[in-house]
N, CA, C and O atoms as a GROMACS GRO file, in nm:
protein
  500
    1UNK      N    1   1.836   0.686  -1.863
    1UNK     CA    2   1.692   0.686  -1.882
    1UNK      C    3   1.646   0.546  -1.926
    1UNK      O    4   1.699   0.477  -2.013
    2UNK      N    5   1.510   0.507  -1.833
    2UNK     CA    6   1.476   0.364  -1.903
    2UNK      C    7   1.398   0.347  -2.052
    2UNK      O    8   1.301   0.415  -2.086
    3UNK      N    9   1.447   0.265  -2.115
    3UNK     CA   10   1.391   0.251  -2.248
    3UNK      C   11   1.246   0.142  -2.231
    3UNK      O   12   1.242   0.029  -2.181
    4UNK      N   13   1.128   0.225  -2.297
    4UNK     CA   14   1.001   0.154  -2.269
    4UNK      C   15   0.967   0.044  -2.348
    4UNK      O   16   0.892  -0.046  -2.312
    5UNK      N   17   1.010   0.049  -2.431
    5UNK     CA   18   0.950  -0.033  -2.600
    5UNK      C   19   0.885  -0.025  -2.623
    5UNK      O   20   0.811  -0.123  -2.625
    6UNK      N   21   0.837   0.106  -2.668
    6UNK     CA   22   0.700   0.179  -2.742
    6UNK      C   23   0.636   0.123  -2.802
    6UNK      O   24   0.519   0.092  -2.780
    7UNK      N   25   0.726   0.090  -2.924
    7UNK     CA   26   0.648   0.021  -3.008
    7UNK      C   27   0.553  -0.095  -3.004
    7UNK      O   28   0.436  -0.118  -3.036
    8UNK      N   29   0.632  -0.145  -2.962
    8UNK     CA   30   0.616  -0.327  -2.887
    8UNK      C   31   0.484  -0.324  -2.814
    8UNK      O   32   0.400  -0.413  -2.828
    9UNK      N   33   0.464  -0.200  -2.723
    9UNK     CA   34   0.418  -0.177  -2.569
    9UNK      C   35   0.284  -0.088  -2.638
    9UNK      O   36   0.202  -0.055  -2.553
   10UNK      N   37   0.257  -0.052  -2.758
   10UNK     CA   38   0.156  -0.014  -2.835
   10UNK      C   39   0.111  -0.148  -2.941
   10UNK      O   40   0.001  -0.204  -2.948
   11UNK      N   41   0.221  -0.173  -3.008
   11UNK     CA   42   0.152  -0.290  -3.051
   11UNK      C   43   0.035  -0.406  -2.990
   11UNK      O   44  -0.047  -0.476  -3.051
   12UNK      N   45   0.064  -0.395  -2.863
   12UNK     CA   46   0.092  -0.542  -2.757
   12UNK      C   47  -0.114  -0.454  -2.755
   12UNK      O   48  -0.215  -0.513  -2.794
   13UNK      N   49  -0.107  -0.324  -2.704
   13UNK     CA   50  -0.261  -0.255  -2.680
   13UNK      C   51  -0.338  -0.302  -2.746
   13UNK      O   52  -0.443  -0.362  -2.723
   14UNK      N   53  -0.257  -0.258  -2.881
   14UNK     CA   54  -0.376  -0.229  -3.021
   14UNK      C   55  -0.451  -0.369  -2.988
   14UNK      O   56  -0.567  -0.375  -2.946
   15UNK      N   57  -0.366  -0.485  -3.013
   15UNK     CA   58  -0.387  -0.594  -3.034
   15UNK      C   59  -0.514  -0.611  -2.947
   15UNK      O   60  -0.617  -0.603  -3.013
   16UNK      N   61  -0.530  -0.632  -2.818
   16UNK     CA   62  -0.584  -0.637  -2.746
   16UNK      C   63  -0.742  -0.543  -2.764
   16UNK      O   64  -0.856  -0.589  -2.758
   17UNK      N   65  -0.696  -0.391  -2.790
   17UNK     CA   66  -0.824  -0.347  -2.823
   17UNK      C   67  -0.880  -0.395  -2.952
   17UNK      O   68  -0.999  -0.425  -2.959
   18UNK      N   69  -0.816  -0.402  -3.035
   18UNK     CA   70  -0.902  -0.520  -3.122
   18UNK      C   71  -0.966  -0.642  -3.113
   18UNK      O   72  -1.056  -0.687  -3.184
   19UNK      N   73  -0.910  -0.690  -3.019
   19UNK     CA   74  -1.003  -0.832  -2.990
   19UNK      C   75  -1.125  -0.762  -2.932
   19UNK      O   76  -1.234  -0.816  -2.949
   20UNK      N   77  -1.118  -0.655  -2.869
   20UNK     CA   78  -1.242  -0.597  -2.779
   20UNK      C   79  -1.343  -0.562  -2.853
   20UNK      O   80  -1.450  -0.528  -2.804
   21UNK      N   81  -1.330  -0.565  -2.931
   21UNK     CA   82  -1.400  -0.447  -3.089
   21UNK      C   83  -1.570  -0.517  -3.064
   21UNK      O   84  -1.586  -0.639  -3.050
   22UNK      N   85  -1.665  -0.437  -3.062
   22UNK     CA   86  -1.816  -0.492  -3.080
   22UNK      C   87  -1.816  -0.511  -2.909
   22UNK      O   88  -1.923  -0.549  -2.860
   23UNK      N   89  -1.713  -0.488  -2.828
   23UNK     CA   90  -1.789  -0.515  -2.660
   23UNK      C   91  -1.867  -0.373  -2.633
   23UNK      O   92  -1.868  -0.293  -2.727
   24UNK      N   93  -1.927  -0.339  -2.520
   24UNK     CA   94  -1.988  -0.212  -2.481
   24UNK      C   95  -1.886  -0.092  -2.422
   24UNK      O   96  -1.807  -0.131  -2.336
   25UNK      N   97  -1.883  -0.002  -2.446
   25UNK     CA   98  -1.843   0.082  -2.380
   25UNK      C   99  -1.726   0.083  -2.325
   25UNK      O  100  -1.634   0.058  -2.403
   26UNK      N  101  -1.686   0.112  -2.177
   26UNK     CA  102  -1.514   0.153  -2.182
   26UNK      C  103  -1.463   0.001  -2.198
   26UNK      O  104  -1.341   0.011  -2.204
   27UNK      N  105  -1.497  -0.132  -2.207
   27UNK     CA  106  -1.470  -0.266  -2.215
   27UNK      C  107  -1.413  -0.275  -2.382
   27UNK      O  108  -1.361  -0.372  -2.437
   28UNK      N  109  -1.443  -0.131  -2.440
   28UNK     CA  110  -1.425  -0.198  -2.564
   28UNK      C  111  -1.308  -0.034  -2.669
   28UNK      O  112  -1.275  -0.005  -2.784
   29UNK      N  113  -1.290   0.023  -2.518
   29UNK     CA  114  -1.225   0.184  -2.536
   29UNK      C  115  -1.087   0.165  -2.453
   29UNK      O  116  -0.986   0.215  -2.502
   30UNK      N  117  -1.078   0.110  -2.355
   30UNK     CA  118  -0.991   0.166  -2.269
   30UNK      C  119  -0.917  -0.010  -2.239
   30UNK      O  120  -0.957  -0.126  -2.232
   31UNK      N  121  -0.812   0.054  -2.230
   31UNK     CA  122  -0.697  -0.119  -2.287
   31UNK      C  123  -0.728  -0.120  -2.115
   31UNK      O  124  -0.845  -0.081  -2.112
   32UNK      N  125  -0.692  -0.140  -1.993
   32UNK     CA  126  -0.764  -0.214  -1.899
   32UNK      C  127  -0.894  -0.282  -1.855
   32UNK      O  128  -0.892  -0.380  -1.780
   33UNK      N  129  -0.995  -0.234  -1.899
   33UNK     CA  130  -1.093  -0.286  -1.908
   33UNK      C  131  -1.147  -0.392  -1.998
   33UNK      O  132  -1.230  -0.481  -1.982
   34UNK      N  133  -1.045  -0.338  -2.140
   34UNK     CA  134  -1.056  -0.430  -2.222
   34UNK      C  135  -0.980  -0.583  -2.192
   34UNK      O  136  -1.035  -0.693  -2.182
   35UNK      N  137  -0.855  -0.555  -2.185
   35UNK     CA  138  -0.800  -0.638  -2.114
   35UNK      C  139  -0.889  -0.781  -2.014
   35UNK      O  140  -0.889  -0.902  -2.038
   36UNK      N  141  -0.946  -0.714  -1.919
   36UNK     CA  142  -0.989  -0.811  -1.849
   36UNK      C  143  -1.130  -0.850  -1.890
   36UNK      O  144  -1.179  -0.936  -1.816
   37UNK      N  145  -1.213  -0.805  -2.000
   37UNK     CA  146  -1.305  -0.865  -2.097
   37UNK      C  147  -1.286  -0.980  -2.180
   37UNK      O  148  -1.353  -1.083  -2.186
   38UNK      N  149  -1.138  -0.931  -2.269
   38UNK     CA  150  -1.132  -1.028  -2.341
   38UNK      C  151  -1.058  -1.126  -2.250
   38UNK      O  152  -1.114  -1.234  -2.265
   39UNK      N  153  -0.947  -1.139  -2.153
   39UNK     CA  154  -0.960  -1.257  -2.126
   39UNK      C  155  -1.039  -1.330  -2.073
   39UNK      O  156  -1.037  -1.453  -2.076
   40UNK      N  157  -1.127  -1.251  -2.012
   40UNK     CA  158  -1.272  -1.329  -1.929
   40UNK      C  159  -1.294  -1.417  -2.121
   40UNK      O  160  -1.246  -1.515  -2.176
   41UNK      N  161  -1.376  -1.323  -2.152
   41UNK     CA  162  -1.418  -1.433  -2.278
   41UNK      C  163  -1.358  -1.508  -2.325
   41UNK      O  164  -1.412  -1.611  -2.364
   42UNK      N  165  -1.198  -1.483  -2.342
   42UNK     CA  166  -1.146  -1.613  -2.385
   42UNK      C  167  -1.150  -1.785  -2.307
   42UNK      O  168  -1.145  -1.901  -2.348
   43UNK      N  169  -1.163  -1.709  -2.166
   43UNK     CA  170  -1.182  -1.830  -2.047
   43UNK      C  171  -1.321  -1.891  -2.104
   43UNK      O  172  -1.327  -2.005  -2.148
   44UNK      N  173  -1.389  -1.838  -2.100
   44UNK     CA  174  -1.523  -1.871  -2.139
   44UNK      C  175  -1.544  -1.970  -2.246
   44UNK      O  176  -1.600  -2.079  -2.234
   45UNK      N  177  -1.485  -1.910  -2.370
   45UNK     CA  178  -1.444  -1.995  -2.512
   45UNK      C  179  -1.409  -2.096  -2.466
   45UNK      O  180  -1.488  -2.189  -2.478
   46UNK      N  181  -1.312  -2.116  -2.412
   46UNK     CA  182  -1.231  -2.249  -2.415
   46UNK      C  183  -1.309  -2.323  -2.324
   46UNK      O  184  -1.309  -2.443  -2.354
   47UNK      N  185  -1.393  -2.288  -2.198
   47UNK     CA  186  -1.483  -2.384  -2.134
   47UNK      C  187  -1.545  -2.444  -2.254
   47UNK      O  188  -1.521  -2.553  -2.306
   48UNK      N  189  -1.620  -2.364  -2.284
   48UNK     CA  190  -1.741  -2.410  -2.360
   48UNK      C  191  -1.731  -2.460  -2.515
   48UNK      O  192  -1.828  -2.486  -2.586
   49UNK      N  193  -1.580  -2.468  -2.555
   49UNK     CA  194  -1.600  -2.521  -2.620
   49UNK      C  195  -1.574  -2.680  -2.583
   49UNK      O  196  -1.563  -2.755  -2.680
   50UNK      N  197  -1.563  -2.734  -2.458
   50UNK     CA  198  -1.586  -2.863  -2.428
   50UNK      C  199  -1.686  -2.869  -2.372
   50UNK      O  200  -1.706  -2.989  -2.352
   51UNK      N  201  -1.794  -2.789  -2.319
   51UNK     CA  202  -1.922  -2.800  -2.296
   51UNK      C  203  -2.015  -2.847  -2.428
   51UNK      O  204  -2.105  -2.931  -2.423
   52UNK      N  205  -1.969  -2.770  -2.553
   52UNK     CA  206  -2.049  -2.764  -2.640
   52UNK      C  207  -2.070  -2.917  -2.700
   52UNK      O  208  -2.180  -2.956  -2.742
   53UNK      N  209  -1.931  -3.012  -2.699
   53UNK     CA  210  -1.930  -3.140  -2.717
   53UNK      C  211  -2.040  -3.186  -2.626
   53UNK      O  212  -2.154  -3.214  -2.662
   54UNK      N  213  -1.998  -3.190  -2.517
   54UNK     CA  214  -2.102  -3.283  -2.401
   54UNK      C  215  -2.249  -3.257  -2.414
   54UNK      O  216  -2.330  -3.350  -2.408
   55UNK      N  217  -2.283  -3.135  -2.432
   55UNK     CA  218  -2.412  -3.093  -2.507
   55UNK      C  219  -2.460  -3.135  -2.636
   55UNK      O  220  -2.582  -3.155  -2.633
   56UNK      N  221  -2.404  -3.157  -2.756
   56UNK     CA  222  -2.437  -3.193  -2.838
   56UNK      C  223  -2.433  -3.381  -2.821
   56UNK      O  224  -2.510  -3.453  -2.885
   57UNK      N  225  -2.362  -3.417  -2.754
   57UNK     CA  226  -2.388  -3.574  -2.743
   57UNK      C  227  -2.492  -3.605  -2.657
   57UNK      O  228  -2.557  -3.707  -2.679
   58UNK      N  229  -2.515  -3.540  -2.569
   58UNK     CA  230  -2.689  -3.545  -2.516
   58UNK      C  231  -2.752  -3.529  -2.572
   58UNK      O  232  -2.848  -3.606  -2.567
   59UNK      N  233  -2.755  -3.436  -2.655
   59UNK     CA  234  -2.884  -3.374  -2.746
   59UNK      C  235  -2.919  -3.483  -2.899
   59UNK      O  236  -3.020  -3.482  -2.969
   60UNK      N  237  -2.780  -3.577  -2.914
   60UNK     CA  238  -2.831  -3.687  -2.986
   60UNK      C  239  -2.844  -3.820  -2.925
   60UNK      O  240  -2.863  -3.916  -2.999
   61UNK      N  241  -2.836  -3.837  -2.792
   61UNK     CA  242  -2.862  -3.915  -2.690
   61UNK      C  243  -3.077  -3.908  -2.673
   61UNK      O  244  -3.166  -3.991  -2.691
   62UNK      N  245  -3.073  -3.832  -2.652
   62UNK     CA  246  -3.210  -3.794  -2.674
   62UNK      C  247  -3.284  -3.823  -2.811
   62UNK      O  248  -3.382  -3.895  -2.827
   63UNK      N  249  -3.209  -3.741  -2.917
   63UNK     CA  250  -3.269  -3.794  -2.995
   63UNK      C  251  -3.285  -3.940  -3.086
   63UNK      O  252  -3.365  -3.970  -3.174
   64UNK      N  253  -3.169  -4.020  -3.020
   64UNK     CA  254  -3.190  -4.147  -3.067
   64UNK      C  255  -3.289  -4.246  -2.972
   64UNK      O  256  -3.342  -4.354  -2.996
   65UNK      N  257  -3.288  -4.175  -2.876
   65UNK     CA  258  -3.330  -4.261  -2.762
   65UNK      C  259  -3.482  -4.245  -2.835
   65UNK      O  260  -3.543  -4.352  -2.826
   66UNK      N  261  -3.545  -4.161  -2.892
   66UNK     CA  262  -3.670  -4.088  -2.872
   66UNK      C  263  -3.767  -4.197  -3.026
   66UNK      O  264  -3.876  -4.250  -3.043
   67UNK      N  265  -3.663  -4.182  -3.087
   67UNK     CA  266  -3.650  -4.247  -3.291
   67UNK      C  267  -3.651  -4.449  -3.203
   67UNK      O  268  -3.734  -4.533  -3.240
   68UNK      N  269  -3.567  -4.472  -3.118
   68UNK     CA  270  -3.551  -4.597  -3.121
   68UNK      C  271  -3.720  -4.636  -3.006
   68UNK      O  272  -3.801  -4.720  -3.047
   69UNK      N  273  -3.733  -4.596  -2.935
   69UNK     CA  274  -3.858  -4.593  -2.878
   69UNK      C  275  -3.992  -4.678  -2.943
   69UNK      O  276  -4.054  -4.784  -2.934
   70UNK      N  277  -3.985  -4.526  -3.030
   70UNK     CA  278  -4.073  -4.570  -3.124
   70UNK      C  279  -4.083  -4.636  -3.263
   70UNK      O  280  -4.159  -4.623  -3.359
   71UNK      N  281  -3.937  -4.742  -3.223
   71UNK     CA  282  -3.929  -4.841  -3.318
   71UNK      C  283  -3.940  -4.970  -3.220
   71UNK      O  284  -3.909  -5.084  -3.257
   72UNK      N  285  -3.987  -4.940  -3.098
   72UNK     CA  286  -3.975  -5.036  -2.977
   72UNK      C  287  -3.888  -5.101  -2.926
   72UNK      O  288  -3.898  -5.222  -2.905
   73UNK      N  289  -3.756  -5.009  -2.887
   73UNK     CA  290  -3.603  -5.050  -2.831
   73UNK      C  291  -3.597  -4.962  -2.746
   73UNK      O  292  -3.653  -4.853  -2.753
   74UNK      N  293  -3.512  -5.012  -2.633
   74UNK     CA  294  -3.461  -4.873  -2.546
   74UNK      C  295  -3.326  -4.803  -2.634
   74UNK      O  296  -3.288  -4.847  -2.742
   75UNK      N  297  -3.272  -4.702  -2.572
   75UNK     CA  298  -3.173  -4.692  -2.619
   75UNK      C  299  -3.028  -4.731  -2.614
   75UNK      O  300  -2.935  -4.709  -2.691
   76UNK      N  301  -3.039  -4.800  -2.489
   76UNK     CA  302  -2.898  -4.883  -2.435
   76UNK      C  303  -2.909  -5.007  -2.475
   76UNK      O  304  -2.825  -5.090  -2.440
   77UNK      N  305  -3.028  -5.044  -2.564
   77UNK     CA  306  -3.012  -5.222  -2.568
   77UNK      C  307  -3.018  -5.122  -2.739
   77UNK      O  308  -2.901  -5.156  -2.754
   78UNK      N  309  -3.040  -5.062  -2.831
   78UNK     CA  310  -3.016  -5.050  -2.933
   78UNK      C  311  -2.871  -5.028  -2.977
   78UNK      O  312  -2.832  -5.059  -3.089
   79UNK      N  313  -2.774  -4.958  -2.862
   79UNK     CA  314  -2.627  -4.955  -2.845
   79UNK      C  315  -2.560  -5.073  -2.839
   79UNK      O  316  -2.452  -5.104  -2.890
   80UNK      N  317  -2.643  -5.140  -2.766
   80UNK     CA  318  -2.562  -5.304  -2.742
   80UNK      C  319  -2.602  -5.361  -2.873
   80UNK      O  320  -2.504  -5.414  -2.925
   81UNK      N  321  -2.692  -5.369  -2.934
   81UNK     CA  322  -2.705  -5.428  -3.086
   81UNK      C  323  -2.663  -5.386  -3.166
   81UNK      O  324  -2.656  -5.466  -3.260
   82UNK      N  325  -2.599  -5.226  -3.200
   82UNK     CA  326  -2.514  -5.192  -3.295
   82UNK      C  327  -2.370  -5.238  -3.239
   82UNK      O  328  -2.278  -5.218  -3.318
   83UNK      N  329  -2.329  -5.308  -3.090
   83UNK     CA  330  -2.170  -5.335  -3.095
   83UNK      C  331  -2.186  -5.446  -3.112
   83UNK      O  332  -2.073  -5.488  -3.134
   84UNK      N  333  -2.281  -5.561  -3.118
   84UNK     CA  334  -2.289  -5.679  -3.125
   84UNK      C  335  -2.289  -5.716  -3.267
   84UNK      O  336  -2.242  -5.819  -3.316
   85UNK      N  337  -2.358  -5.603  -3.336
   85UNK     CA  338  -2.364  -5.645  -3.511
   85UNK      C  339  -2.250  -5.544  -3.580
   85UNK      O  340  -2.253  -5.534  -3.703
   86UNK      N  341  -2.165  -5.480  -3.519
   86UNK     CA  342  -2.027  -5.430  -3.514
   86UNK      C  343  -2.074  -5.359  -3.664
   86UNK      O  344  -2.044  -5.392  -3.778
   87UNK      N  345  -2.168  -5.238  -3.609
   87UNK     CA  346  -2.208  -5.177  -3.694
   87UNK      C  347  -2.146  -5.005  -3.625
   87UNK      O  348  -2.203  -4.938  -3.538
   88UNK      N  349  -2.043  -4.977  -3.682
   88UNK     CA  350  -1.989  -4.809  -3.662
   88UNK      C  351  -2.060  -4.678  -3.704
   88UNK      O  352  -2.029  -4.576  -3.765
   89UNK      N  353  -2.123  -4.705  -3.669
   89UNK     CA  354  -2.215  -4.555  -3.648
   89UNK      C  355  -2.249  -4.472  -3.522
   89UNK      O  356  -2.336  -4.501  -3.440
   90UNK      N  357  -2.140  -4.331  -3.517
   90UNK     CA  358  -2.175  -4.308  -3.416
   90UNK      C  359  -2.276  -4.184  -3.383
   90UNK      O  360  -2.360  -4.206  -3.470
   91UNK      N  361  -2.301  -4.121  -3.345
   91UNK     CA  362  -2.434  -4.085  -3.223
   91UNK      C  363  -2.519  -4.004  -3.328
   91UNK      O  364  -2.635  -3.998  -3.368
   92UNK      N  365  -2.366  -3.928  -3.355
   92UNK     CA  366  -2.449  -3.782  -3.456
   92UNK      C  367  -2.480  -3.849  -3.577
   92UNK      O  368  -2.511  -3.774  -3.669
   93UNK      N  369  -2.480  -3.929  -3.593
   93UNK     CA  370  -2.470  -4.006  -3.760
   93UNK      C  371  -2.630  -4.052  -3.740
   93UNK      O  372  -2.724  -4.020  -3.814
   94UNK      N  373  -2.636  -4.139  -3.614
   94UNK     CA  374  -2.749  -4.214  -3.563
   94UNK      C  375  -2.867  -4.153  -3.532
   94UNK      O  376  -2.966  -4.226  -3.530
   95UNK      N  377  -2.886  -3.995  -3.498
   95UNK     CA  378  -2.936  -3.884  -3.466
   95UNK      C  379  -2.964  -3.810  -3.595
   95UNK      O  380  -3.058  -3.732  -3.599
   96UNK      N  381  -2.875  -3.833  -3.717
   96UNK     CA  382  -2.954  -3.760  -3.845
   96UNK      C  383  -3.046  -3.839  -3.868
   96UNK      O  384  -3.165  -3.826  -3.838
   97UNK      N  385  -2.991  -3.930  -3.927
   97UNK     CA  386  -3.063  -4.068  -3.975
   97UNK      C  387  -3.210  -4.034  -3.924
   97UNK      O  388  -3.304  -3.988  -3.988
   98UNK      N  389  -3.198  -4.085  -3.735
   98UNK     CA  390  -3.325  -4.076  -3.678
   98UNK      C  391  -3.437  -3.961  -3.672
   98UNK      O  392  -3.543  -3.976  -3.609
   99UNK      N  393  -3.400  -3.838  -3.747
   99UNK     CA  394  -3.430  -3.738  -3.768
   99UNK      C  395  -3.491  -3.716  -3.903
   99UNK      O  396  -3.593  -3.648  -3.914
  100UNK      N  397  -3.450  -3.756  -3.975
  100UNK     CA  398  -3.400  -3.735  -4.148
  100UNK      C  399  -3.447  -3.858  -4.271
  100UNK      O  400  -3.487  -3.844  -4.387
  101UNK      N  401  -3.425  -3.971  -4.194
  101UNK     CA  402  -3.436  -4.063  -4.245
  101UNK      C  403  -3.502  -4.227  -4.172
  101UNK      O  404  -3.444  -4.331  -4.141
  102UNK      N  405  -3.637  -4.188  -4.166
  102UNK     CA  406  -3.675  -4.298  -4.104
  102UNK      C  407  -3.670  -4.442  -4.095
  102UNK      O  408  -3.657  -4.527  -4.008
  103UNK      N  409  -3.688  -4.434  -4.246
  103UNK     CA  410  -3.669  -4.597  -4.324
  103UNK      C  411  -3.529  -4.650  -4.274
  103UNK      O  412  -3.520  -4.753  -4.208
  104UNK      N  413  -3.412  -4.567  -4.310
  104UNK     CA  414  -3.290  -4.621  -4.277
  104UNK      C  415  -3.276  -4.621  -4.112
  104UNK      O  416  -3.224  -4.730  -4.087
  105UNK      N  417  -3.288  -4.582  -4.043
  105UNK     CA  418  -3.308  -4.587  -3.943
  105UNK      C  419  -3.373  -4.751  -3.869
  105UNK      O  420  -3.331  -4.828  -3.783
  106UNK      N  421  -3.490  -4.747  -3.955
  106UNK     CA  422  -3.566  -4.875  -3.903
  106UNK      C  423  -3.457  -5.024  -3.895
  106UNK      O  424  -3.439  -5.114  -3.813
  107UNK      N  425  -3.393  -4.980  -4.051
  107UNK     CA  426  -3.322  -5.083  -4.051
  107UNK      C  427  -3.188  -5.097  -3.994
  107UNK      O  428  -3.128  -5.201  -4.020
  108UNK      N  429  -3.135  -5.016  -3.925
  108UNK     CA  430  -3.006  -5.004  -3.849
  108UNK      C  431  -3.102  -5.061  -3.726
  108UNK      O  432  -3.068  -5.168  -3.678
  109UNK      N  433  -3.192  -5.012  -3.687
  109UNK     CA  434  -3.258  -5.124  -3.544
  109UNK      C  435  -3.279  -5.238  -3.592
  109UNK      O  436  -3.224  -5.317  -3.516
  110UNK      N  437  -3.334  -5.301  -3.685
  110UNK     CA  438  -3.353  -5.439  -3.727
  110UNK      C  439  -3.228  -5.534  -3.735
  110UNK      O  440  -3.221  -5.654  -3.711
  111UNK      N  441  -3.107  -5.420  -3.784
  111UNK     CA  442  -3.019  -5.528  -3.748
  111UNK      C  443  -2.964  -5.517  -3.648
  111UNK      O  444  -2.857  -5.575  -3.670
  112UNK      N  445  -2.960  -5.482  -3.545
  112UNK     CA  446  -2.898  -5.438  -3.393
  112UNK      C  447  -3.056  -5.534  -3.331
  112UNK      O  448  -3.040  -5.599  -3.227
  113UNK      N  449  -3.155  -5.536  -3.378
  113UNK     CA  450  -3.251  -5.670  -3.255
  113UNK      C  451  -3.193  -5.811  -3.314
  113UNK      O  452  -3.205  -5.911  -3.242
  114UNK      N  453  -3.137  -5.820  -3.428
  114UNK     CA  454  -3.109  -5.968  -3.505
  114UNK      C  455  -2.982  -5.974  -3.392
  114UNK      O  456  -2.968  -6.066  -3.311
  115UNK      N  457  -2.900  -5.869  -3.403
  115UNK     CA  458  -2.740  -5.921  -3.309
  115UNK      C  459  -2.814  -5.982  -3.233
  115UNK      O  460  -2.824  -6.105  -3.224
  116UNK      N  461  -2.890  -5.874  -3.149
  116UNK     CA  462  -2.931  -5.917  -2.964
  116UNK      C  463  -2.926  -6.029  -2.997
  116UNK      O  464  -2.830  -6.104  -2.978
  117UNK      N  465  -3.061  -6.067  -3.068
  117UNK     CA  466  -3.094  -6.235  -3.067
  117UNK      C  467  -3.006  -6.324  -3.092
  117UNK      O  468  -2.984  -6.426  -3.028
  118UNK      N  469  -2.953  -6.286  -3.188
  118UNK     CA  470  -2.823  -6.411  -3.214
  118UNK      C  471  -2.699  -6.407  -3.101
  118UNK      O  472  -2.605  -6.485  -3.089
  119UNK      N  473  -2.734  -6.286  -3.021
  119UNK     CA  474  -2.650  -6.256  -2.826
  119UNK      C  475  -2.677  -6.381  -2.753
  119UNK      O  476  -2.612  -6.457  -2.681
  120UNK      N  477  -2.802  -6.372  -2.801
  120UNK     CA  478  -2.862  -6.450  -2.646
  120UNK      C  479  -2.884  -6.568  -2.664
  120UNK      O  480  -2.896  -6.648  -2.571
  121UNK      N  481  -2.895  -6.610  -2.836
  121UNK     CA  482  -2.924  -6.767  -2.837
  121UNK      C  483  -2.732  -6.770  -2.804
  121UNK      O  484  -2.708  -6.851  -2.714
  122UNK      N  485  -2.636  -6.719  -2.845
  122UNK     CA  486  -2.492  -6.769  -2.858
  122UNK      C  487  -2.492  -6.780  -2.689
  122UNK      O  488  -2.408  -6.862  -2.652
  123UNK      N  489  -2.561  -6.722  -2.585
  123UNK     CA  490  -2.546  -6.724  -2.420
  123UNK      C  491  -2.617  -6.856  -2.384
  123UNK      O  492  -2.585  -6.909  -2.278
  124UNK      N  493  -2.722  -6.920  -2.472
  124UNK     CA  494  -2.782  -7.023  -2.424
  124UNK      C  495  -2.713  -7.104  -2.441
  124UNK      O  496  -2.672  -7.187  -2.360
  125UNK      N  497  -2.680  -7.087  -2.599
  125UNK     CA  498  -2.588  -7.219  -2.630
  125UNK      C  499  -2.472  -7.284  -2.560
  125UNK      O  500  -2.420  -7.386  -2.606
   0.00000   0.00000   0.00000
């Protein structure tokens, strides 16, 4: 007679219907259905949790772009003046600030237009 591994082979369910726990209906009753729920969602998770990066660096892409504007910079020449005045601040930092803290803000652009300038006289020179 073949030996099943009950235990194992119930354990292995439970597990599974527990991750299911809070889905709808037989997705969250019946270990096949559940089964192919939770790994759908787990596929999902793991996309998105590298979506969620790329999303949130747009979303402070925007908002620096929006803060530097209306300090009269674009936002790619305010990038080039924070690597020129080799000032490490990056996006989400630059995005509170520009949110949160205006004053400081102003002055992280003031010194990122001083680099430029001291860029371009060091290109003339």
């Amino acid at each position: 007679m073949r030996a099943t591994n009950s235990p194992a082979s119930r354990k292995r369910r439970n597990r599974m219907l527990q991750a299911a726990k809070g889905f709808r209906m037989r997705r969250s009753k019946l270990y096949r259905y559940a089964s192919d729920a939770v790994d759908h969602g787990r596929q999902y998770a793991y996309r998105d949790r590298r979506t969620r990066k790329r999303d949130f660096r747009a979303l402070w892409q925007v908002r620096i772009n929006a803060a530097a504007r209306a300090a009269g910079i674009t936002y790619s020449r305010l990038i080039e003046g924070l690597k020129a005045a080799q000032i490490a601040l990056d996006r989400k930092m630059l995005a509170d600030l520009a949110a949160t803290d205006a004053v400081a803000f102003g002055e992280v652009v003031k010194q990122a237009q001083e680099a430029l300038k001291a860029k371009a006289a060091a290109v003339k020179a």
